[in-house]
DRENPADO-472166 format. One record per residue (C-alpha): residue in one letter; residue number from 1; x negated, y negated, z negated. Coordinates in steps of 0.05 Angstrom, whole numbers, plus 5000, padded with zeros to 4 digits. Layout:
<sites>
SITE | aa | i | east | north | up
SITE | a | NUM | X | Y | Z
...
</sites>
This chain:
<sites>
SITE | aa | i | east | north | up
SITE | x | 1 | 2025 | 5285 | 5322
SITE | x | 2 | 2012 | 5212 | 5300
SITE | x | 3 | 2064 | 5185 | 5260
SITE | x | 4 | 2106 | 5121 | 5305
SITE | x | 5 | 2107 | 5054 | 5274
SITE | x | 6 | 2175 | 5045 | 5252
SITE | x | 7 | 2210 | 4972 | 5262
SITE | x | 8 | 2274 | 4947 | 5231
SITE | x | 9 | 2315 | 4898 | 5273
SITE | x | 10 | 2354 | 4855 | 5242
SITE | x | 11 | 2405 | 4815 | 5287
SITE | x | 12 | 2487 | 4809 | 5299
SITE | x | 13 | 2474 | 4809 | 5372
SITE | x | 14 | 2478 | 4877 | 5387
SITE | x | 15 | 2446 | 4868 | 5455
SITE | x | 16 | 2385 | 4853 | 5424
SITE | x | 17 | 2368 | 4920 | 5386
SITE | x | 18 | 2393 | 4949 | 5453
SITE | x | 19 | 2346 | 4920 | 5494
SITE | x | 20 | 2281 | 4934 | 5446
SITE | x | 21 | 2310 | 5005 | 5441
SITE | x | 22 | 2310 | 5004 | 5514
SITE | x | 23 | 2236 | 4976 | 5523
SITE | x | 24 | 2205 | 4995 | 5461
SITE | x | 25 | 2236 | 5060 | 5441
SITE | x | 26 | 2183 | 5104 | 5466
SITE | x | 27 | 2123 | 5078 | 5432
SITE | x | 28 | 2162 | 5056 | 5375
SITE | x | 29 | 2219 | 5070 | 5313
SITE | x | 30 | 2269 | 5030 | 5316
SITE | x | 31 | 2330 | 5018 | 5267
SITE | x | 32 | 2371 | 4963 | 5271
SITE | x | 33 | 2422 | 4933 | 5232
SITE | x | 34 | 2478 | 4873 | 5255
SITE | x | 35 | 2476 | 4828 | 5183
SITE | x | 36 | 2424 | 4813 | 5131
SITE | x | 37 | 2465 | 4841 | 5070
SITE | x | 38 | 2452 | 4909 | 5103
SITE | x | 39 | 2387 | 4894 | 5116
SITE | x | 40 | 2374 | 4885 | 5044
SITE | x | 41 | 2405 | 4931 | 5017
SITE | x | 42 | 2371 | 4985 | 5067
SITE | x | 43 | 2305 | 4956 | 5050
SITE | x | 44 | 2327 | 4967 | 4975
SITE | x | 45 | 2338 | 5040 | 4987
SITE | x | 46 | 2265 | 5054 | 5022
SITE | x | 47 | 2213 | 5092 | 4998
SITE | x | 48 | 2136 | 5067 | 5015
SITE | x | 49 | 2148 | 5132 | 5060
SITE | x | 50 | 2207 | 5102 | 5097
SITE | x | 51 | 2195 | 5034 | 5093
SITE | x | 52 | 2189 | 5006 | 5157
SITE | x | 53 | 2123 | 4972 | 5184
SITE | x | 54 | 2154 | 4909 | 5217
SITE | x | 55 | 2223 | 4868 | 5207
SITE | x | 56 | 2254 | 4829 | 5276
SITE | x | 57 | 2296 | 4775 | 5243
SITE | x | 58 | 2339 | 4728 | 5275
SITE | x | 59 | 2350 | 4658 | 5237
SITE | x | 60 | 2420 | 4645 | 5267
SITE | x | 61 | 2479 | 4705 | 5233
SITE | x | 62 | 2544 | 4698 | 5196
SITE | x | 63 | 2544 | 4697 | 5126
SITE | x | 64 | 2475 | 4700 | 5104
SITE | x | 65 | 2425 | 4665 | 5150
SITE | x | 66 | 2357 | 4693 | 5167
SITE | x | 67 | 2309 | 4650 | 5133
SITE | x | 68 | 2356 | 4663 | 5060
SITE | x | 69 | 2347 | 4737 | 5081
SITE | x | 70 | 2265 | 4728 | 5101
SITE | x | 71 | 2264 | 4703 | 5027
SITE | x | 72 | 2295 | 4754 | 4994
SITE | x | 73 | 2250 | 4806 | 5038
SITE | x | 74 | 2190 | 4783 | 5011
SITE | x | 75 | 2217 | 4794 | 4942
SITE | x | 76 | 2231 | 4860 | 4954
SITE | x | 77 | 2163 | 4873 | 4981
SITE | x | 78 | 2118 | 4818 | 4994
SITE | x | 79 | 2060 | 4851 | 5047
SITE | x | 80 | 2127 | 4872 | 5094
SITE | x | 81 | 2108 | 4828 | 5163
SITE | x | 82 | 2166 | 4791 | 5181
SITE | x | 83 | 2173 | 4764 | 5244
SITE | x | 84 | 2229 | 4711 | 5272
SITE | x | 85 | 2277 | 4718 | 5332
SITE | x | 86 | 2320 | 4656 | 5350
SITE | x | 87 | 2355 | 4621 | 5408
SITE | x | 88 | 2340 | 4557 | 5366
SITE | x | 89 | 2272 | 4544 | 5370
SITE | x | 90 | 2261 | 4475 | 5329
SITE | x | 91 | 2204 | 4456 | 5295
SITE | x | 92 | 2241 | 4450 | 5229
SITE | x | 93 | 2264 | 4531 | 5235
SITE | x | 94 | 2187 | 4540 | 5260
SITE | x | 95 | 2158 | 4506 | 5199
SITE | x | 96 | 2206 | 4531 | 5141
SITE | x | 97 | 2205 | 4606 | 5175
SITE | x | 98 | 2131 | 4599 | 5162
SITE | x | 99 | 2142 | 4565 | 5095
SITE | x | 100 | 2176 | 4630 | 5069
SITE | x | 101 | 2128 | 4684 | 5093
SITE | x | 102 | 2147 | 4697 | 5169
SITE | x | 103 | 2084 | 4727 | 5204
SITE | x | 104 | 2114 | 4702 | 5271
SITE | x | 105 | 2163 | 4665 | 5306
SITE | x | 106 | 2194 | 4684 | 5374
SITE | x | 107 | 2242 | 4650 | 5418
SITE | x | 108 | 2306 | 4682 | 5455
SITE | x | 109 | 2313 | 4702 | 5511
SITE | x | 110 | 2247 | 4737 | 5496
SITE | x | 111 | 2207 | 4783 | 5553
SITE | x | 112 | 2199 | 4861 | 5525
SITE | x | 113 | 2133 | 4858 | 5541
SITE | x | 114 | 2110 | 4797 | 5517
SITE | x | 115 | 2143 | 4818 | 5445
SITE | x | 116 | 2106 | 4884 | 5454
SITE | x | 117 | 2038 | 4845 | 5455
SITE | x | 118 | 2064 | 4800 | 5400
SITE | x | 119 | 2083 | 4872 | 5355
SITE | x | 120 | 2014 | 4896 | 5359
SITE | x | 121 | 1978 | 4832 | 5355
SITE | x | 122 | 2015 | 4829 | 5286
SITE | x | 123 | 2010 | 4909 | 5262
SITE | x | 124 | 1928 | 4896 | 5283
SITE | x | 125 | 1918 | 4847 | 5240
SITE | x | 126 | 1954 | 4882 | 5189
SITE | x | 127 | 1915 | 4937 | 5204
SITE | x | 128 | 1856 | 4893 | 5193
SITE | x | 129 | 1876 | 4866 | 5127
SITE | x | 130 | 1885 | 4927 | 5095
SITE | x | 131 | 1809 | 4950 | 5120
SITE | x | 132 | 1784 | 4890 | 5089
SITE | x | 133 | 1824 | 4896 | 5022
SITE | x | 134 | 1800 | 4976 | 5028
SITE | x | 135 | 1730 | 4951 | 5034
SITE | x | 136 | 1734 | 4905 | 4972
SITE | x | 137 | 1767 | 4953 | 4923
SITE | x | 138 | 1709 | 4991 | 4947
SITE | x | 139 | 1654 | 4934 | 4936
SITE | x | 140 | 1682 | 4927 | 4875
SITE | x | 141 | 1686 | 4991 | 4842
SITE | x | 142 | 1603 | 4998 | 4864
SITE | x | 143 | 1585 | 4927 | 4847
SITE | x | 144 | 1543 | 4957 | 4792
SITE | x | 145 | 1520 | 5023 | 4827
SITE | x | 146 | 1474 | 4999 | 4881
SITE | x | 147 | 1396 | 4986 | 4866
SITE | x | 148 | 1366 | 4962 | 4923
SITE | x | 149 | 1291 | 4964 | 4946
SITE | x | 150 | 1241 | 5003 | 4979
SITE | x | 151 | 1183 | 4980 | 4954
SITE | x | 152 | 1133 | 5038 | 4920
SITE | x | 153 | 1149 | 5013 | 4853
SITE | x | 154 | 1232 | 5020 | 4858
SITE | x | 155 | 1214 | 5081 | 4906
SITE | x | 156 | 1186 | 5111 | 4842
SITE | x | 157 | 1249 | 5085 | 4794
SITE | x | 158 | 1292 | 5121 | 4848
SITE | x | 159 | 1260 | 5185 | 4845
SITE | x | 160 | 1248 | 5183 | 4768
SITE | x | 161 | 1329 | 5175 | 4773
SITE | x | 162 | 1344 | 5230 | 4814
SITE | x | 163 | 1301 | 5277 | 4769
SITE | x | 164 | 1333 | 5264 | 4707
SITE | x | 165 | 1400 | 5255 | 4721
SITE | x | 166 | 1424 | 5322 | 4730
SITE | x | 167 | 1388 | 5339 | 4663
SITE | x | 168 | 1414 | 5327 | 4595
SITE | x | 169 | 1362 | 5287 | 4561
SITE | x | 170 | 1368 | 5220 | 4531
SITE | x | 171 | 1345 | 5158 | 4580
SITE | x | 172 | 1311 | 5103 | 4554
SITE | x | 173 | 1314 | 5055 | 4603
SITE | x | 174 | 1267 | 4984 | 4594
SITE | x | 175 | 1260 | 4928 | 4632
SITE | x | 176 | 1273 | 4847 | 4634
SITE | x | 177 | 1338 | 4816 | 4632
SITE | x | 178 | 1365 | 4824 | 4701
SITE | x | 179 | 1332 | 4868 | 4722
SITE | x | 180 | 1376 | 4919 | 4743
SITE | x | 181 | 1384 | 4970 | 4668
SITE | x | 182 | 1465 | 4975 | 4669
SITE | x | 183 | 1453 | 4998 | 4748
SITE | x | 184 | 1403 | 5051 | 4732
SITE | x | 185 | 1450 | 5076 | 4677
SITE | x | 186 | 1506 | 5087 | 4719
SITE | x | 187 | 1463 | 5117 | 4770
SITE | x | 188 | 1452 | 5172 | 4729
SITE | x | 189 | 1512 | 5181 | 4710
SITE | x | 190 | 1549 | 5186 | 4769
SITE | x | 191 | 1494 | 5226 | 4794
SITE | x | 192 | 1496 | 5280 | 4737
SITE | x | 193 | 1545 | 5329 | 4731
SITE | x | 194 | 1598 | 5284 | 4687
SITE | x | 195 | 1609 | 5243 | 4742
SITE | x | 196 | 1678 | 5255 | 4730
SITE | x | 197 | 1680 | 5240 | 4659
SITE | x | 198 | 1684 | 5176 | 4629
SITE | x | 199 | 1622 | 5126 | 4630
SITE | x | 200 | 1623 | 5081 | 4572
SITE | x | 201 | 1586 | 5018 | 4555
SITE | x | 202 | 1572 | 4985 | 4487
SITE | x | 203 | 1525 | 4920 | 4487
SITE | x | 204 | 1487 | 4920 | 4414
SITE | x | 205 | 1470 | 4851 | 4409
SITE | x | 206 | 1539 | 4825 | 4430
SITE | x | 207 | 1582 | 4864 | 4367
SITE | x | 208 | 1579 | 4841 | 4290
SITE | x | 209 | 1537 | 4886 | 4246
SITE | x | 210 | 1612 | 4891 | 4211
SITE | x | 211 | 1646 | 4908 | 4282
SITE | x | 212 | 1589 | 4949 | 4312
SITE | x | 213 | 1601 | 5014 | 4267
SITE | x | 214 | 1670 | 5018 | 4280
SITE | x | 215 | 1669 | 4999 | 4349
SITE | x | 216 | 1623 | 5061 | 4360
SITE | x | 217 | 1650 | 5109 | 4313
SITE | x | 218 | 1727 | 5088 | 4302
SITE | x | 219 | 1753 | 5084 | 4236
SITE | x | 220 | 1815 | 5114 | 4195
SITE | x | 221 | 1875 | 5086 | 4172
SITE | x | 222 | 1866 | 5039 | 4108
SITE | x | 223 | 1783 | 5036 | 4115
SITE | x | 224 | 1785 | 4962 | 4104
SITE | x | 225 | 1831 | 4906 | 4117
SITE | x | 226 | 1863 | 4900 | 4176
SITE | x | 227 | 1858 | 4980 | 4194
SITE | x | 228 | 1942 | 4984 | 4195
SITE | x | 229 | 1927 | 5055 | 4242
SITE | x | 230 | 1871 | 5104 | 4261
SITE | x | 231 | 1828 | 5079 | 4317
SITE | x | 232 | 1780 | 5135 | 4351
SITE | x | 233 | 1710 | 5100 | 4364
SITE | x | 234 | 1673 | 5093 | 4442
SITE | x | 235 | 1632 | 5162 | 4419
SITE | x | 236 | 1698 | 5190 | 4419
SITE | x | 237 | 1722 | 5154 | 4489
SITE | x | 238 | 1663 | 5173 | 4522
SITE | x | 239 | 1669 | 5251 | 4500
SITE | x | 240 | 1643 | 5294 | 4558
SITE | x | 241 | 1624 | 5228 | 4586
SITE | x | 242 | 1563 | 5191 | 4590
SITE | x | 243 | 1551 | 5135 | 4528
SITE | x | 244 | 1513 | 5076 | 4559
SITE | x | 245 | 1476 | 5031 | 4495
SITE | x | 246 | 1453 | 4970 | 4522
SITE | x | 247 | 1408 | 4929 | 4479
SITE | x | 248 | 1396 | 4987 | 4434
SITE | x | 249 | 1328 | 4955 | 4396
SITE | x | 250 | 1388 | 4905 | 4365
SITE | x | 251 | 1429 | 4960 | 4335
SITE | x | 252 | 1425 | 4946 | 4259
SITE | x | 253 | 1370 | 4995 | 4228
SITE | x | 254 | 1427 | 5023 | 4174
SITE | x | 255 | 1475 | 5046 | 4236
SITE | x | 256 | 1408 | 5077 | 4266
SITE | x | 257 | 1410 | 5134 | 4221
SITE | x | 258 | 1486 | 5144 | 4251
SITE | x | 259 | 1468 | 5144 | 4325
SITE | x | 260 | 1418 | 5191 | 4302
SITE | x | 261 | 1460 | 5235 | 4279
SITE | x | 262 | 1495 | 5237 | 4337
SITE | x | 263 | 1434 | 5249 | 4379
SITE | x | 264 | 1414 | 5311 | 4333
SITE | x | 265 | 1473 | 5343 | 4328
SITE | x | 266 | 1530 | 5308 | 4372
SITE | x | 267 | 1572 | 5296 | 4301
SITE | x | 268 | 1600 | 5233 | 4264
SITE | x | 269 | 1649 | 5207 | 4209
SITE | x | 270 | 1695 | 5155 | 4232
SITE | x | 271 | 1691 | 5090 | 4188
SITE | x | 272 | 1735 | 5104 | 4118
SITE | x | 273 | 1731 | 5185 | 4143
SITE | x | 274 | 1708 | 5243 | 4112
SITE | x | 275 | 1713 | 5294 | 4180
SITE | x | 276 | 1658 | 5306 | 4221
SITE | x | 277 | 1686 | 5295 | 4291
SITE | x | 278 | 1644 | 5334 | 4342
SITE | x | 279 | 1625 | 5304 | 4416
SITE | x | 280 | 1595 | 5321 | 4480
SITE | x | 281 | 1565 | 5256 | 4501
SITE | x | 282 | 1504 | 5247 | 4547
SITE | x | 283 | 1469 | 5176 | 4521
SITE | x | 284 | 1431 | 5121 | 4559
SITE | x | 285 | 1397 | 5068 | 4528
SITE | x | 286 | 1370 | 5011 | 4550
SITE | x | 287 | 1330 | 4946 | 4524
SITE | x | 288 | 1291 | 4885 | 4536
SITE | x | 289 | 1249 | 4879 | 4469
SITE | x | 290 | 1180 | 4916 | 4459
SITE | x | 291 | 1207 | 4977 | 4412
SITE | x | 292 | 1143 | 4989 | 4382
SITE | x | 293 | 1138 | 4925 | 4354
SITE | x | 294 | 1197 | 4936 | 4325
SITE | x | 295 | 1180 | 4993 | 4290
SITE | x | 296 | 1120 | 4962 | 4256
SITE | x | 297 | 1162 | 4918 | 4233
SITE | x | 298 | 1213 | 4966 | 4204
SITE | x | 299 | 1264 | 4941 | 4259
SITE | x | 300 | 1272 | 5011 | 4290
SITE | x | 301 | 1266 | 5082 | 4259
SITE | x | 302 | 1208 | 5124 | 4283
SITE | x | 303 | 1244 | 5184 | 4289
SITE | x | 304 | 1303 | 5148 | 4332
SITE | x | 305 | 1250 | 5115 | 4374
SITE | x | 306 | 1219 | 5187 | 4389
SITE | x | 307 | 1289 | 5219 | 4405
SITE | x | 308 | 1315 | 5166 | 4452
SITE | x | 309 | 1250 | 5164 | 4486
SITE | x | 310 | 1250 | 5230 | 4520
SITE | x | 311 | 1249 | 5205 | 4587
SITE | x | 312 | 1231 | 5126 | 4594
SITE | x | 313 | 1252 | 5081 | 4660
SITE | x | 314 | 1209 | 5027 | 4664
SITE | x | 315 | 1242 | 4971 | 4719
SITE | x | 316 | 1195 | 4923 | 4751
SITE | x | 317 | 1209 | 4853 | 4750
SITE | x | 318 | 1231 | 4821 | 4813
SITE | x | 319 | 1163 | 4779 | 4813
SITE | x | 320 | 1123 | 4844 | 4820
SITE | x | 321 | 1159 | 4868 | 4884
SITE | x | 322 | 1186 | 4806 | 4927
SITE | x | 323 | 1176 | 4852 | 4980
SITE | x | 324 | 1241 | 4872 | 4964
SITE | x | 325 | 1282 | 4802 | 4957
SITE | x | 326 | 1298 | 4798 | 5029
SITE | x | 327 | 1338 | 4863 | 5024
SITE | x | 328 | 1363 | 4833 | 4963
SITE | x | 329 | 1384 | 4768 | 4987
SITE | x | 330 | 1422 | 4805 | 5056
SITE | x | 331 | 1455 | 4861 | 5019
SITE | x | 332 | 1491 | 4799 | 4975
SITE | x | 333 | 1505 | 4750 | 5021
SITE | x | 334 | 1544 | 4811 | 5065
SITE | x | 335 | 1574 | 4828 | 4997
SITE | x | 336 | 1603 | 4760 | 4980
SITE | x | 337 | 1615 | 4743 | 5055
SITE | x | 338 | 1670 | 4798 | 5058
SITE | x | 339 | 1695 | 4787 | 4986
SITE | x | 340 | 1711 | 4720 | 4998
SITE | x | 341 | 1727 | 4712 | 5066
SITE | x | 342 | 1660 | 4676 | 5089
SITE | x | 343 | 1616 | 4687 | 5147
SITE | x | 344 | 1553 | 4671 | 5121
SITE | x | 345 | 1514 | 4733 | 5142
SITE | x | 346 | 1437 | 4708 | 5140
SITE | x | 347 | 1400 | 4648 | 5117
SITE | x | 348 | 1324 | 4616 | 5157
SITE | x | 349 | 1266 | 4640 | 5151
SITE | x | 350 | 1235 | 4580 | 5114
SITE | x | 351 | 1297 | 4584 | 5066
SITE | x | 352 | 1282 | 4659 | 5061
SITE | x | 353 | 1201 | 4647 | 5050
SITE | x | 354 | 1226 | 4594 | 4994
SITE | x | 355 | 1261 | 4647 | 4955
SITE | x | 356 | 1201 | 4696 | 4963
SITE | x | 357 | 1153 | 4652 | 4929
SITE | x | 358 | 1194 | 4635 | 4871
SITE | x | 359 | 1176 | 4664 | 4811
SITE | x | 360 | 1252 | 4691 | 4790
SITE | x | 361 | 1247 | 4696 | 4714
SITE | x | 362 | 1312 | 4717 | 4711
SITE | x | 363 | 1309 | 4768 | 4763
SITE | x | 364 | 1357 | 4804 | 4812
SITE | x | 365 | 1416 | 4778 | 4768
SITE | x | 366 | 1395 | 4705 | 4780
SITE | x | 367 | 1375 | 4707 | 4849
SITE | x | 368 | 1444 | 4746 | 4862
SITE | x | 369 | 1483 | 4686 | 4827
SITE | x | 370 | 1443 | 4638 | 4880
SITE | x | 371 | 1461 | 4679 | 4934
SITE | x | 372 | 1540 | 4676 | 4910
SITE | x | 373 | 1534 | 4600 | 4912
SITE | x | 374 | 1508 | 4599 | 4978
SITE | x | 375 | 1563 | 4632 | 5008
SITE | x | 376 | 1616 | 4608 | 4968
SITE | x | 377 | 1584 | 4542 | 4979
SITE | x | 378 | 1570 | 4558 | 5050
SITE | x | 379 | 1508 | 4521 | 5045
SITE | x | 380 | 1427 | 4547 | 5032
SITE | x | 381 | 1413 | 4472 | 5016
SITE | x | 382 | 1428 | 4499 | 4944
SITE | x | 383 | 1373 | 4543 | 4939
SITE | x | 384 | 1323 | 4479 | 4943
SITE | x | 385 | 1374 | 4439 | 4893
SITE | x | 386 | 1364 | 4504 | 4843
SITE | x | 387 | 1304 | 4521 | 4841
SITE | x | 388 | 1271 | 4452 | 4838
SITE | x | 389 | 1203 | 4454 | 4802
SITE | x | 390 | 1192 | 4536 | 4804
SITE | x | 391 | 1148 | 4571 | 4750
SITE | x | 392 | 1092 | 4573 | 4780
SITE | x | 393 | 1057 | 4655 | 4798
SITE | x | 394 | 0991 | 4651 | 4813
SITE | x | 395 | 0962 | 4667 | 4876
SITE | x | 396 | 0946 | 4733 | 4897
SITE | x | 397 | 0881 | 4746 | 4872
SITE | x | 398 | 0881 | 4696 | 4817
SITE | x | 399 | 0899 | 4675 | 4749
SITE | x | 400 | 0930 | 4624 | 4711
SITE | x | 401 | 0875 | 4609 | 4654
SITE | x | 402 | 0908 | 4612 | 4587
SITE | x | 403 | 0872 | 4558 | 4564
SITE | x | 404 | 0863 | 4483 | 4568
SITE | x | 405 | 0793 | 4473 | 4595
SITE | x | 406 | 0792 | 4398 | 4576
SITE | x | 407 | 0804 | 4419 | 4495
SITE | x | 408 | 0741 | 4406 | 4465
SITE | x | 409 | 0771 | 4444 | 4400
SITE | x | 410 | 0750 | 4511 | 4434
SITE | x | 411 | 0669 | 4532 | 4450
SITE | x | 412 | 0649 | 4563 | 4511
SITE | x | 413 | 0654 | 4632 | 4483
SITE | x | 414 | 0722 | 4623 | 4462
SITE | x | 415 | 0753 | 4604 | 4519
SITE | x | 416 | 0719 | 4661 | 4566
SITE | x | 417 | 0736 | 4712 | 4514
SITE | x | 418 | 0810 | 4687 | 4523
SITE | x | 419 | 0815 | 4684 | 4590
SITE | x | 420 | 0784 | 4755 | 4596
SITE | x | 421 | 0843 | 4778 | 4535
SITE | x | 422 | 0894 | 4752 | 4581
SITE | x | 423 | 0868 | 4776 | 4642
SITE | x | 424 | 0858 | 4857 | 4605
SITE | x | 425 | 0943 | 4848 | 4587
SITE | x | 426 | 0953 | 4827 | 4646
SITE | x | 427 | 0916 | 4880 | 4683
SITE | x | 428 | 0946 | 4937 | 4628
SITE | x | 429 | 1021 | 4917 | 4635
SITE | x | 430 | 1011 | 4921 | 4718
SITE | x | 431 | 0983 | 4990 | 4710
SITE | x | 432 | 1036 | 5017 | 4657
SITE | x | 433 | 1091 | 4993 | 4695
SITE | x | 434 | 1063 | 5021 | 4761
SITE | x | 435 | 1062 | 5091 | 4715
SITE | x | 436 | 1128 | 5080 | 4694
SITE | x | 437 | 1099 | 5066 | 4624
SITE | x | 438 | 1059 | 5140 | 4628
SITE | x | 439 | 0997 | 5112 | 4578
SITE | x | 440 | 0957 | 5182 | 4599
SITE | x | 441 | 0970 | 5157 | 4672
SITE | x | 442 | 0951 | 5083 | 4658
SITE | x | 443 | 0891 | 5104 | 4616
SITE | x | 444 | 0860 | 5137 | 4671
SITE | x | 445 | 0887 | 5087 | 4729
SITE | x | 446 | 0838 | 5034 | 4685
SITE | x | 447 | 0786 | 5087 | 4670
SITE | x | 448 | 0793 | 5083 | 4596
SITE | x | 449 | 0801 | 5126 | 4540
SITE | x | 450 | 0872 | 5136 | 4517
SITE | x | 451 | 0864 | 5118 | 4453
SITE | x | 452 | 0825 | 5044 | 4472
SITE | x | 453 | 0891 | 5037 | 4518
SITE | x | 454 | 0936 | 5043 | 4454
SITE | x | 455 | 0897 | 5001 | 4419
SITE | x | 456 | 0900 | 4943 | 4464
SITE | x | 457 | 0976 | 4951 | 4475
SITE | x | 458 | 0976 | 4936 | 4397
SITE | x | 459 | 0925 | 4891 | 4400
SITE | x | 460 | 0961 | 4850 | 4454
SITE | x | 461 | 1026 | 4870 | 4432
SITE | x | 462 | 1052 | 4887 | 4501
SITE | x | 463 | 1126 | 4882 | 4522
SITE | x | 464 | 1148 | 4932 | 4567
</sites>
């Protein structure tokens, strides 16, 4: 049986509870009460249970007056609709009723009917409002959890994703700023089986060598200055969870041999400890720097490298599929329309083609901070302000020679055997991405041997 809506009346007339018992009784719960001390202190004594949905006040009692009691209502509970019943209809009552929070004011003698229509005009738009603020709690607790795009590249991502996630292997996950790396990582977590467990981040370029270790491990009382009590690390948060590592090729190489540890055998020592404290954490990494340059350089540990790179996510930049920008551009501008109150739902087609032929070098983070503006802004006008002077993609089927033709510093031979260089990276870093970074896959997608493909990802030192 649906519950009724319950309405407190508030008035020292006691005609005028009578008469909306009379009218309204059936559809509705009424209580009333003759002065506004009662009210309060019967408002005092509710429970969210009992509370009612809607308040009659009238402006005009003994003692305390209705727009000192309207006041003190809100206090007590400030989304309780209040609505105004007087004989003395002035504009000054009108405005300060208003002033202090009233939803609605009403005029004696009032018709039943008519304040029926004016009851549920007010409980539907409080009906509304609470949809709304229902559907931005949810747009905000999945702000980060939706990767949008059906293009074959980001229909491969997806499935990759969906494969691995129930699984407990370590995710490398590589891609461009912006690009979407934190999304993918919560993907798989909430699609694994420790959805329910806690997902923790950690950015590695954003911590102090000095902070980093402790800020991942915890430390014990008295390990350096400053350590007044025991603090348990984000290892040690995340237990049963899922540990997210963004930025991991910045992690100093000395803590390395830590995380390592952790991979191998889910075991640390806090900072200043001399415990192993045992974990069951699922890692994620993720990063925007070429790791195998890194480890030439002695930047990254081989044997780290190998372990976190049991499955790899490679994520397309937003360049290489603009096939999927209007989907992009929509899904935000709904987003931000209902988070802040705008109705800015599409945008033209030329302003749409603009956006498509930009070359977005900071990806789906930057084009979804344009789309913000625009609605906040409510005006696409921006979008030719911003991106004034694009960098420049070349054409489909061509490409942007690497050299300066009009340099008489370089011979013929030179500046073919460059522009073919360029052109080869080029060609290899479109076919490992389309692999998802599989160099068997790529190496027979370009019909050469697999070990000429390594050598020209050294040789070119790609970045995937």
């Amino acid at each position: 049986m649906e519950t009724k809506v319950k309405i407190l009346v508030v008035d020292d007339d006691p005609k005028v509870p009578w008469i909306i018992s009379e009218g309204l009784g059936e559809r509705f719960e009424i209580e009333s009460v003759r002065d506004g001390q009662e009210a309060l202190s019967l408002l005092s004594k509710k429970t969210p249970s009992t509370q009612p949905d809607l308040v009659l006040l009238d402006i005009k009692m003994p003692g305390l007056n209705g727009l000192d009691i309207l006041e003190r209502i809100k206090k007590l509970d400030t989304g309780l609709d209040v609505m105004m019943l007087s004989g003395h209809g002035d504009t000054k009552n009108i405005v300060e009723s208003i002033k202090r929070g009233a939803t609605e004011f009403i005029n004696k003698p009032f018709d039943v009917k008519e304040l029926e229509i004016h009851i549920r005009t007010v409980l539907e738009k409080k009906k509304l409002k609470e949809e709304i603020s229902n559907l931005k709690k949810k747009l905000r607790e999945t702000a980060h959890e939706t990767l949008i795009g059906d293009s074959e590249s980001m229909l491969r991502v997806k499935n990759v994703v969906e494969q691995v996630a129930p699984s407990e292997l370590t995710v490398l996950i590589r891609g461009e700023s912006g690009t979407g790396k934190e999304i993918i990582a919560r993907m798989i977590h909430n699609l694994s089986p420790r959805k329910a467990e806690p997902f923790v981040k950690v950015n590695c370029a954003a911590i102090p060598r000095e902070l980093l270790e402790a800020e991942l491990f915890g430390y014990e009382k008295g390990a350096f200055t400053g350590a007044n009590k025991t603090k348990p690390g984000r290892f040690e948060v995340a237990n049963k969870g899922t540990m997210f590592l963004d930025e991991i090729g910045d992690m100093p190489i000395d803590l390395q041999t830590k995380l390592l540890q952790v991979l191998e055998h889910q075991e640390f020592v806090r900072v200043g400890g001399i415990n192993n404290i045992h974990v069951d954490v699922r890692i994620v990494c993720a990063t925007n720097r070429n790791l195998e340059e890194a480890m030439q350089k002695g930047l990254m540990r081989d044997d780290l490298y190998y372990r976190l790179n049991e499955i790899t996510i490679q994520l397309p930049p937003l360049r290489d599929r603009k096939e999927d920008i209007p989907l992009i551009v929509n899904h935000y501008l709904e987003k931000y329309s209902l988070l802040y109150n705008k109705d800015y739902r599409s945008i033209r087609p030329e302003t749409m083609k603009h956006l498509c032929n930009y070359y977005w070098p900071g990806n789906v983070r930057q084009l979804e901070n344009l789309t913000k503006q625009i609605v906040v802004r409510g005006d696409e006008q921006i979008i030719y302000e911003t991106l004034k002077g694009p960098i420049p993609a070349p054409a489909a089927g061509q490409m942007a020679l690497p050299v300066n033709l009009d340099d008489d510093n370089f011979t013929l031979k030179a500046k073919v055997d460059k522009v073919v260089a360029e052109v080869e990276k080029n060609l290899i870093t479109r076919c490992l991405t389309k692999t998802n970074w599989n160099r068997r896959k790529a190496a027979k997608l370009l019909d050469i041997s697999y070990r000429s493909l390594l050598y020209k990802i050294k040789e070119y030192k790609i970045i995937d």
